[in-house]
N, C-alpha and C positions, 0 to 999 in steps of 0.2 A: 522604437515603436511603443504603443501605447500600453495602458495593464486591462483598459476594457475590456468585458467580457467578449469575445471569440465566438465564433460556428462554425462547425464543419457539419458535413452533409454526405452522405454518399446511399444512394438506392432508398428504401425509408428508413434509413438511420440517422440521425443528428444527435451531436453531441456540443454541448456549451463547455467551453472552457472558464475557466476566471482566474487569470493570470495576478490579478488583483490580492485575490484572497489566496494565498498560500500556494496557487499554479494549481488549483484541485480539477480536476471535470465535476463540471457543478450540475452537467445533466446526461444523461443518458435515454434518450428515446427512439424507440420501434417502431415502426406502426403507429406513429402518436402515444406509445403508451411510455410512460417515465417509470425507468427501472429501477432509478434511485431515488432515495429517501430525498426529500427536500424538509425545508425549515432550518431547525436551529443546530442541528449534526448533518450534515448534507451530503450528497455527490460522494466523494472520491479524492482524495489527497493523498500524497507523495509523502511517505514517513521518509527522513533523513536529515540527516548525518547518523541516525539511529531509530530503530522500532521496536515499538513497545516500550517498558519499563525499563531504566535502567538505577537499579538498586544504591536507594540513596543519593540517585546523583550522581554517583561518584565512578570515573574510569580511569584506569592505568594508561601511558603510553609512554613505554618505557619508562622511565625513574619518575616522572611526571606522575602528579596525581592530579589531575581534573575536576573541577565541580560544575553540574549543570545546573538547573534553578529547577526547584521544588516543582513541579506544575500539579504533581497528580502527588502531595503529601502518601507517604515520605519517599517517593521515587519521582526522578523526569523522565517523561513521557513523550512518547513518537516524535522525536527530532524538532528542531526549531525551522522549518523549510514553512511550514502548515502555515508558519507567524507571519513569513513577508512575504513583498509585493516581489511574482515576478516577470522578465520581461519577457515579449516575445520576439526573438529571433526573425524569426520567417515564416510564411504560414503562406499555405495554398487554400482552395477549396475543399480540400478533404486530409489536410497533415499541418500541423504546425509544431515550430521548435520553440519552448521556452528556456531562460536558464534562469540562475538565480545565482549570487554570490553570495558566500556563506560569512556569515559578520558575528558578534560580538550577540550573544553570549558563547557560541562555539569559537574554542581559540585559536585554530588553525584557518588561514586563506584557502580556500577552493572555490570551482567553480561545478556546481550542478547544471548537465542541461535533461529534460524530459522534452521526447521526443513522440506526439503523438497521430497515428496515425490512425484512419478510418477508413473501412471499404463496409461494402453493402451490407456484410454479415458477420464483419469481427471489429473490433478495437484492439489495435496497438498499443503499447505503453516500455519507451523504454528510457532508463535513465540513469546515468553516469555522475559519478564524483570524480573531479579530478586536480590536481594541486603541480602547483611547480615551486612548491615553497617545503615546508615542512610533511614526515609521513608522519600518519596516525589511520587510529583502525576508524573505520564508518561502517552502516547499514544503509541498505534501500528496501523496501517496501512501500505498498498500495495500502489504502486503507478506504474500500467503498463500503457505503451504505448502501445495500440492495433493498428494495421494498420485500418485507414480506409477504404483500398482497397484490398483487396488479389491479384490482378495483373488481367493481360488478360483483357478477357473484361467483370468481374463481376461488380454488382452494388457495390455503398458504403454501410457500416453495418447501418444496423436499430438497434435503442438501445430499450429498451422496459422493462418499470419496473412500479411498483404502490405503489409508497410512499405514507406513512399517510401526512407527513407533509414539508414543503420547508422552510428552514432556510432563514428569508427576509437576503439579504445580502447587506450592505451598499457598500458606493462608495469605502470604502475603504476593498471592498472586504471580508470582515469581518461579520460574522454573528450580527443581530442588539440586537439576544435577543427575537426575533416577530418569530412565525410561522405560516407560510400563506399555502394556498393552491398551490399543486404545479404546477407552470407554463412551459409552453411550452418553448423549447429550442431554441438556444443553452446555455448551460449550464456552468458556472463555479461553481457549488451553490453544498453544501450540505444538504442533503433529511434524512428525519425519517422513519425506514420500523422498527416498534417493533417485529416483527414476524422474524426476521434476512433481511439480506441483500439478495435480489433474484435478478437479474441484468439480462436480456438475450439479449445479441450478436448476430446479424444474418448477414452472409454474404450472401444475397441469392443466392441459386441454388448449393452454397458451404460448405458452416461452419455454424452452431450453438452453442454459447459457451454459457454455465450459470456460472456467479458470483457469491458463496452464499458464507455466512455469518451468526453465531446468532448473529455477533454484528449487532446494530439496526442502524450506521451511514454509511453513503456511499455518497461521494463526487464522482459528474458527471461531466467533463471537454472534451467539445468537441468542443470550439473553435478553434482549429488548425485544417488546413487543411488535414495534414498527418495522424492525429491519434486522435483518439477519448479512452478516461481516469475514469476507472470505479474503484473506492476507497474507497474499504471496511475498515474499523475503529475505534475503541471503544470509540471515543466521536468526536463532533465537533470541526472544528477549533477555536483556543482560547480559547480548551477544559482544559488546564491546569488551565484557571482562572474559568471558565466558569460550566464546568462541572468535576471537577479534580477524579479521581483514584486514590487510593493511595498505591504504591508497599511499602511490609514492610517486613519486613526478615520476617516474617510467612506467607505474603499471595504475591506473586509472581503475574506478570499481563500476562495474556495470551490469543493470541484469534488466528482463524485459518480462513483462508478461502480457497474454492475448487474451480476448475476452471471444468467446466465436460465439454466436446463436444463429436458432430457427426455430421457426412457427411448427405448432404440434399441432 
């Protein structure tokens, strides 16, 4: 099938896919109203084979040392999936399956599939790495752009979550290794919730979205003025050296997150 952008639909919720551009959800609307950022950082995209930062570049896998390509000097950044086109599997009215093969610059064969699914009041998102070739460690993670305004004259969103624990994070953006108690915002920092990711959204007098997750990482980014970045993930950044996973032709890495709202 083709990499055209997609729609699904369900009750007043519609969602654009763009299998084209990185397999991201390039839209999210309510009501008519679009909950993600659009322009030139958009939607929603699939960090993987790795999210966030990974230091230098550079990851072990077993005696192997690895080099990724610079993107975000002097560290690469949230996985190369973002880069390509990917295809779509199958797709109904309200669910479609993308995958994506992972190629060169990552050096192991696997295949990615995201699986996304839409009813009247939540968004699905789930999605697997899996190899029948060589093991190494990977990451999954989301990475939307929420508006931080839904237009007219509403307030900006309140974020609202209760993490165990805050990844100190050095100057160089980079977890230290330390977890501290978690500090007040704004935030570029990722948080510990062992109970899964719970995340709530509120646009008041508008919107309430929840974030969840059982994965227990979730990166908070709300320095930009446009849009405020809730990023669910199965380890931290630098999680390849740090905290590794390891996909192996018998056991495949998979994790999902649900997006649910309602009118206030």
């Amino acid at each position: 099938m083709t990499s055209e952008d997609i729609t699904l639909a369900a009750g007043d919720a519609e969602v654009v896919l763009a299998p084209g551009n990185g397999g991201r959800v390039a839209s999210l609307r309510v009501g008519g109203v679009e909950l993600l950022r659009q322009g030139e950082r958009f939607g929603c995209f699939p960090m993987v084979p790795w999210c966030g930062r990974i230091r230098d570049g550079r990851f072990r896998n077993g005696g192997s040392l690895q080099q990724m390509p610079l993107n975000a000097p002097p560290n690469a950044i949230h996985g190369t999936a973002r880069d390509g086109a990917w295809r779509v599997a199958r797709r109904t009215d309200a669910e479609a399956v993308l995958t994506y093969d992972l190629v060169e610059p990552w050096p192991y064969p696997a295949r990615v599939t995201q699986v996304v699914g839409l009813t009247p009041d939540a968004l699905t998102l789930t999605m697997s790495v899996e190899t029948y070739d060589s093991s190494f460690p990977a990451q999954i993670g989301w990475h939307p752009w929420f508006n931080r305004n839904l237009g007219g004259d509403g307030e900006d969103v309140r974020i609202d979550f209760a993490p165990a624990w805050q990844e100190e994070r050095g100057d160089d953006h980079l977890p230290t290794g330390k977890r501290i108690e978690p500090l007040p915002g704004p935030w570029d920092d990722c948080f510990g919730m062992p109970g899964g990711v719970d995340v709530t959204l509120t646009w008041p007098g508008r919107l309430e979205l929840k974030v969840a997750s059982r994965e227990e990482w979730v990166v908070v980014y709300d320095e930009q003025a446009e849009a405020v970045c809730v990023e669910p993930q199965t380890g931290p950044p630098d999680g390849l050296n740090t905290a590794p996973r390891l996909v192996t032709p018998i056991e495949p890495l998979e994790a999902t997150t649900t997006w649910t709202w309602r009118h206030i």
